[in-house]
TIDRENMI-852677 format. One line per 8 residues: for each residue x, y, z of N, C-alpha, C. Coordinates in nm, 3 decimals, decimal comma, padded with zeros to 5 digits. Each point is the difference from the previous one (the first is absolute). Layout:
residues N
X Y Z X Y Z X Y Z; ...
end
This chain:
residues 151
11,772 11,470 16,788 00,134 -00,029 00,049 -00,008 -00,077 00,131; 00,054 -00,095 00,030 00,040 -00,054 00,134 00,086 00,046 00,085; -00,056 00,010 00,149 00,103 00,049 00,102 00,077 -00,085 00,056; 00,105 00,039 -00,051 00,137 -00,093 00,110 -00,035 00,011 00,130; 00,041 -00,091 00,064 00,037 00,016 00,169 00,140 00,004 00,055; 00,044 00,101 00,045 00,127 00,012 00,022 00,059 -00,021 00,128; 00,023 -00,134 00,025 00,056 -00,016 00,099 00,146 00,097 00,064; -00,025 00,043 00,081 00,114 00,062 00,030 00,034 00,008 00,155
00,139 -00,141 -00,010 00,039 -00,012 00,119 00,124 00,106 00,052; 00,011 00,012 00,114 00,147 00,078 00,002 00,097 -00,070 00,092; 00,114 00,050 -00,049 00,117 -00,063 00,064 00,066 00,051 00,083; 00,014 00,157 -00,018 00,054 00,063 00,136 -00,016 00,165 -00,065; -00,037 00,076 00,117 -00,030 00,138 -00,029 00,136 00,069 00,082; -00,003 00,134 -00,057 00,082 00,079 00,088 -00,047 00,111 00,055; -00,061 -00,019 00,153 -00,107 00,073 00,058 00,097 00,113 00,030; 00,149 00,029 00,015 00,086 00,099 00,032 -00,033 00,109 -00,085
00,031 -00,059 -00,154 -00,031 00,113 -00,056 -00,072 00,117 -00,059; -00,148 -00,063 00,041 -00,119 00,089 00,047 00,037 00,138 00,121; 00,080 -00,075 00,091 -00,002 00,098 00,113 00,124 00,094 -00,021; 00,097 -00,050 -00,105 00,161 00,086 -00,059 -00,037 00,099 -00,112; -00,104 -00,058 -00,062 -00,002 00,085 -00,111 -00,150 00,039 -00,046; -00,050 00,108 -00,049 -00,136 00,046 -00,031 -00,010 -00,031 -00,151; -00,068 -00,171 -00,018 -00,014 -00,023 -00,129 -00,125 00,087 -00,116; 00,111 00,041 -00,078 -00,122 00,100 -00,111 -00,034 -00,148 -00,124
00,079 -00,019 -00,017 -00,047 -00,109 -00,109 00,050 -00,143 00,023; -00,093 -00,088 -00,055 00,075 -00,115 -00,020 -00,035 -00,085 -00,161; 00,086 -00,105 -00,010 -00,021 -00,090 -00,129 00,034 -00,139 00,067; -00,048 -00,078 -00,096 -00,026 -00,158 -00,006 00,108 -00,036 -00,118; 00,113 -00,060 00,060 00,042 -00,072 -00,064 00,060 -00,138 00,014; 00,031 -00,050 -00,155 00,056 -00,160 00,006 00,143 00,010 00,097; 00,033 -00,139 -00,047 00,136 -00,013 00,052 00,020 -00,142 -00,027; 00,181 00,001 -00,073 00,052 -00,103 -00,055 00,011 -00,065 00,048
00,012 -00,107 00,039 00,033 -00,114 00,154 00,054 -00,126 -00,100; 00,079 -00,053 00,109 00,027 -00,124 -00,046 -00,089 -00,124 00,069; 00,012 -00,089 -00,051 -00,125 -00,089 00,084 00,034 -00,059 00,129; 00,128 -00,015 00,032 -00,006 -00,015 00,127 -00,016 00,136 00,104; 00,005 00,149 -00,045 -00,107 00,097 00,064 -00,087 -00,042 00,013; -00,071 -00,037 -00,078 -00,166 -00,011 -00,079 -00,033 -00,064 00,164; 00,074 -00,152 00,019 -00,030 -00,093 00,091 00,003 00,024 00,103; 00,106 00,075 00,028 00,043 00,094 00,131 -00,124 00,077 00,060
-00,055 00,065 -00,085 -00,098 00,113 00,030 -00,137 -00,079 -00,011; 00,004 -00,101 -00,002 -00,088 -00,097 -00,007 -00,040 -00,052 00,177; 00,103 -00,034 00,034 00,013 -00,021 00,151 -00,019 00,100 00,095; -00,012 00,162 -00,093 -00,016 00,099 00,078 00,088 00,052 00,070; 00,147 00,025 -00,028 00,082 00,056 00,036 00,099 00,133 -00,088; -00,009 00,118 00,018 00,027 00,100 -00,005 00,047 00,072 00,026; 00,077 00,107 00,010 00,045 00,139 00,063 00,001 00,127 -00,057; -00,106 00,067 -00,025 -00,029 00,167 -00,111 00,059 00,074 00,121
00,029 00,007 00,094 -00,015 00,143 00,081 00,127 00,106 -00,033; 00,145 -00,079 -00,083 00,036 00,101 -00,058 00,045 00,035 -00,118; -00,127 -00,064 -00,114 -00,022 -00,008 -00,137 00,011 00,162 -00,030; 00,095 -00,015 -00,155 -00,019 00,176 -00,010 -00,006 -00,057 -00,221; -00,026 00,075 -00,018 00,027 -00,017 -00,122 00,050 00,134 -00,110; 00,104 -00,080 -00,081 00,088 00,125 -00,045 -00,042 -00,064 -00,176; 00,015 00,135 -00,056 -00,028 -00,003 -00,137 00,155 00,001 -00,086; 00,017 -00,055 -00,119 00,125 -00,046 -00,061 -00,001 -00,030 -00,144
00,041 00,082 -00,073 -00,003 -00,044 -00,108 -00,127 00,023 -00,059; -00,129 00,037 00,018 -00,103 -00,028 -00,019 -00,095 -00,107 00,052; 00,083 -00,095 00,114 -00,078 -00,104 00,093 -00,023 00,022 00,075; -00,072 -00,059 00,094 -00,019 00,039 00,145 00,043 -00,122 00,047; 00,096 00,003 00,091 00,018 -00,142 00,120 -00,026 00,031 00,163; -00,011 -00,101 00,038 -00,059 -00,015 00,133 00,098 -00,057 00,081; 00,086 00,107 00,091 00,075 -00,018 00,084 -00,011 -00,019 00,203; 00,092 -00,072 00,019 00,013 -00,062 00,140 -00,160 -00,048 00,082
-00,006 -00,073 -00,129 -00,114 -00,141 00,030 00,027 -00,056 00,046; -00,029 -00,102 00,094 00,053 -00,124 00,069 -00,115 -00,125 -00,014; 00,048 -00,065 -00,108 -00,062 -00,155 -00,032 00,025 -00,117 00,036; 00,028 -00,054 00,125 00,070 -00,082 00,036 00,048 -00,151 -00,105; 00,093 -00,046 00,034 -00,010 -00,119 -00,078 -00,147 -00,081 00,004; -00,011 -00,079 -00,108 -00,049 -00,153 00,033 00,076 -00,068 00,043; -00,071 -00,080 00,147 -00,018 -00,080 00,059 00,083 -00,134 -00,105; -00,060 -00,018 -00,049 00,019 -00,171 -00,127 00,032 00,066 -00,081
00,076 00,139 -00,002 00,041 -00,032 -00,136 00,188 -00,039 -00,054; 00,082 00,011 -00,088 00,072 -00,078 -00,046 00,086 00,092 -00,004; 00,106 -00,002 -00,048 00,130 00,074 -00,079 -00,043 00,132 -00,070; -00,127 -00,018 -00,073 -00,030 00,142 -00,054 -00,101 00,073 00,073; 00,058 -00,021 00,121 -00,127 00,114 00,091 00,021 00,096 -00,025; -00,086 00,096 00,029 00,052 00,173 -00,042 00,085 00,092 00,092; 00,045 00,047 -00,012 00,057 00,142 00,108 -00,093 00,059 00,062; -00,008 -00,028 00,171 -00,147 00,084 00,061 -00,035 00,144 -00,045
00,218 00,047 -00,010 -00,109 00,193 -00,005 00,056 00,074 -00,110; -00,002 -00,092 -00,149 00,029 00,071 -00,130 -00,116 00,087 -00,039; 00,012 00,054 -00,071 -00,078 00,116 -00,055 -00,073 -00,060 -00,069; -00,105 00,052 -00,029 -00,079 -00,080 -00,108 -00,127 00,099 -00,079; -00,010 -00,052 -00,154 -00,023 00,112 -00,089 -00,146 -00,015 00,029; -00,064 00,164 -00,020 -00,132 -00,032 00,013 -00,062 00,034 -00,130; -00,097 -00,068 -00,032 -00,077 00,058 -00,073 -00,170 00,093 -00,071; 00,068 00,122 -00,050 -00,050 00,108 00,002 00,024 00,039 -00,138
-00,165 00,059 -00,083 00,028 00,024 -00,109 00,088 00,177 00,004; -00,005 00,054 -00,129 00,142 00,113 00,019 -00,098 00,104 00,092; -00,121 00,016 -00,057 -00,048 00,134 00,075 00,013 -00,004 00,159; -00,036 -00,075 00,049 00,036 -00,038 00,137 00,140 00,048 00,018; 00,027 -00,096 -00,039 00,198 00,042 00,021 00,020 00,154 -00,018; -00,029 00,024 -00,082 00,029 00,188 -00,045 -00,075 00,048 00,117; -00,110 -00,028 00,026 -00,066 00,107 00,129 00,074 -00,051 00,134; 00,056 -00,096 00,068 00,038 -00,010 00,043 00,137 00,043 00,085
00,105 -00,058 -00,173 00,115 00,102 -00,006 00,001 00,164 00,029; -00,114 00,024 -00,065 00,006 00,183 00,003 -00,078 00,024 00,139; -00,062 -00,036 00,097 -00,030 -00,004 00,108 00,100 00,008 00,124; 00,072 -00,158 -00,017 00,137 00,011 00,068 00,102 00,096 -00,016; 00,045 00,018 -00,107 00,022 00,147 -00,038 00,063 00,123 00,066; -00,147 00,011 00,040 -00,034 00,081 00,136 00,071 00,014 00,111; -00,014 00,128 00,086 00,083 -00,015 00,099 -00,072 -00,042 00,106; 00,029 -00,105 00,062 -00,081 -00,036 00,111 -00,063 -00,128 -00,080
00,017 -00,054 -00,045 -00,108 -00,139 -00,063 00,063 -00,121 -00,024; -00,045 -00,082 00,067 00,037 -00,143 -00,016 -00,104 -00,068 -00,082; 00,040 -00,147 -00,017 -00,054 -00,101 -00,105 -00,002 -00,109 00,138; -00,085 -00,072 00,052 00,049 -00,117 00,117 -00,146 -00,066 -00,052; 00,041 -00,144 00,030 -00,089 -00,118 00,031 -00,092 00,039 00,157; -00,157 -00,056 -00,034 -00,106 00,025 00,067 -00,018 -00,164 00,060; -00,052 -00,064 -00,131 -00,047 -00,115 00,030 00,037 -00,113 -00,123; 00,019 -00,106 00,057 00,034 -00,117 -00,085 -00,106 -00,078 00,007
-00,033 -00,064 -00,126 -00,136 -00,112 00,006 -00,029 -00,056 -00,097; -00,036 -00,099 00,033 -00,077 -00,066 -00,102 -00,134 -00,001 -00,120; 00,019 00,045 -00,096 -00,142 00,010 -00,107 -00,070 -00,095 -00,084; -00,035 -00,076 00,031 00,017 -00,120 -00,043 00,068 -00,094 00,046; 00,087 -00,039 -00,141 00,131 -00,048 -00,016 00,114 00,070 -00,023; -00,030 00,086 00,010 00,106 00,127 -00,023 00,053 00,096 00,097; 00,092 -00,011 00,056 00,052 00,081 00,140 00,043 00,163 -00,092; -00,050 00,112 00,067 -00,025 00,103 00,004 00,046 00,052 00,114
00,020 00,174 -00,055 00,098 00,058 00,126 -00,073 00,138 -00,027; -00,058 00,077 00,114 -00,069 00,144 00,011 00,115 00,035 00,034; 00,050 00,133 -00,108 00,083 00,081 00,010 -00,039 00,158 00,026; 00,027 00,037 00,173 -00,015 00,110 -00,014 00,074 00,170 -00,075; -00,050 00,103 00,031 00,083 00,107 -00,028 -00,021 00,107 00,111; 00,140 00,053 00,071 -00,096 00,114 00,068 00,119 00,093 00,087; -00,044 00,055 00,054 00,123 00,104 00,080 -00,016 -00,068 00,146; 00,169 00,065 00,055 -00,009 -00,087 00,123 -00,111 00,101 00,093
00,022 -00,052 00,125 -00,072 00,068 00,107 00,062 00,036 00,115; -00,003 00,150 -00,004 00,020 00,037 00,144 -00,033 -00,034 00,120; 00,058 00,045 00,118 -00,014 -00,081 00,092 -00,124 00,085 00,089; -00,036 00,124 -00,054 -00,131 00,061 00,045 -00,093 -00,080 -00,079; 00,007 -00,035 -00,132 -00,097 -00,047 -00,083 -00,047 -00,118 00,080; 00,123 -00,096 00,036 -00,053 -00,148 00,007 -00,088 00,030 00,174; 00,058 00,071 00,073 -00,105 00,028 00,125 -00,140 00,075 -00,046; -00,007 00,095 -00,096 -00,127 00,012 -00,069 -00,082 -00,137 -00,002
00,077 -00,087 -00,082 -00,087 -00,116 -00,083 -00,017 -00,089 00,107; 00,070 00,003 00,117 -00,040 -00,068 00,127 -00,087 00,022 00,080; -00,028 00,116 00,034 -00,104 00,077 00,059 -00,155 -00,030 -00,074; -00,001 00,021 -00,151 -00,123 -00,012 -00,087 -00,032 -00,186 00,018; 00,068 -00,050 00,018 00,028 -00,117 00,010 -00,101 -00,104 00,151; 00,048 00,097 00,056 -00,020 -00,023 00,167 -00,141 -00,010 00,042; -00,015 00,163 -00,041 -00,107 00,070 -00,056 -00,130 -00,074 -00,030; 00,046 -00,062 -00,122 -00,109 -00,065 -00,120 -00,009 -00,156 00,126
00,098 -00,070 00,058 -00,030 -00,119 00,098 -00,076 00,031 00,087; 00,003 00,159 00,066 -00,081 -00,011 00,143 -00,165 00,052 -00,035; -00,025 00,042 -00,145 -00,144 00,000 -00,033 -00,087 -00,089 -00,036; 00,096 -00,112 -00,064 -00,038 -00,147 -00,033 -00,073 -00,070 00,118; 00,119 00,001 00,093 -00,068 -00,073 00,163 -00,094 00,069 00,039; -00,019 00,126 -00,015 -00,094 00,084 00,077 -00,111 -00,064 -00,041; -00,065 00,007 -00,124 -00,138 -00,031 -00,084 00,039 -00,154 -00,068
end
């Protein structure tokens, strides 16, 4: 078999929600775009930080994205912050759904990027975080920087 090489550029992360929420799982999924997205995100412009995603019908879409227009593009530019469907085969979706579910559990965008030719979106899952927790995870944090410099 031959190994692909997977280029994988990124377009914009959402470093917030590492520190809001204690991710237990995540998935890789598509996402529908129109091509002047495509181009948009091409130039490297983005906004995940308050991507959430809600399940519907049996879909999953990807809400309060911000894709800016293209630059050059025409009359059929897209809407920066429509929803947009992702794609995920059902099992995903079902573990997901029954996850969120939950009390305490969100569905939010991690990271947006490029796979290829194919823009991809890490979708996390996880409970929020207390405000003892996130000074926990600051401290371990701190912690782990001042042993680095040491040695």
């Amino acid at each position: 078999m031959s190994q692909k090489k997977t280029n994988k550029r990124t377009v914009s992360t959402n470093r917030r929600a590492r520190h809001e929420y204690e991710v237990e799982d995540s998935y890789e999924a598509g996402l529908v775009l129109q091509g002047t997205e495509v181009k948009s995100l091409r130039q490297g412009s983005a906004v995940i930080n308050e991507g959430y995603v809600v399940i519907t019908d049996g879909e999953a879409w990807l809400h309060q994205v911000m894709i800016p227009e293209y630059s050059h593009g025409n009359r059929e530019n897209h809407s920066p912050s429509r929803k947009r469907k992702l794609l995920l085969n059902h099992r995903e979706i079902h573990k997901i759904q029954k996850k969120v579910s939950q009390q305490g559990y969100s569905a939010f965008a991690l990271e947006l990027y490029f796979k290829g030719p194919r823009v991809k979106v890490l979708i996390g899952i996880g409970r929020g975080k207390k405000l003892y927790d996130k000074r926990q995870s600051e401290k371990e944090k701190s912690a782990r920087r001042e042993l680095r410099e040491r040695y």
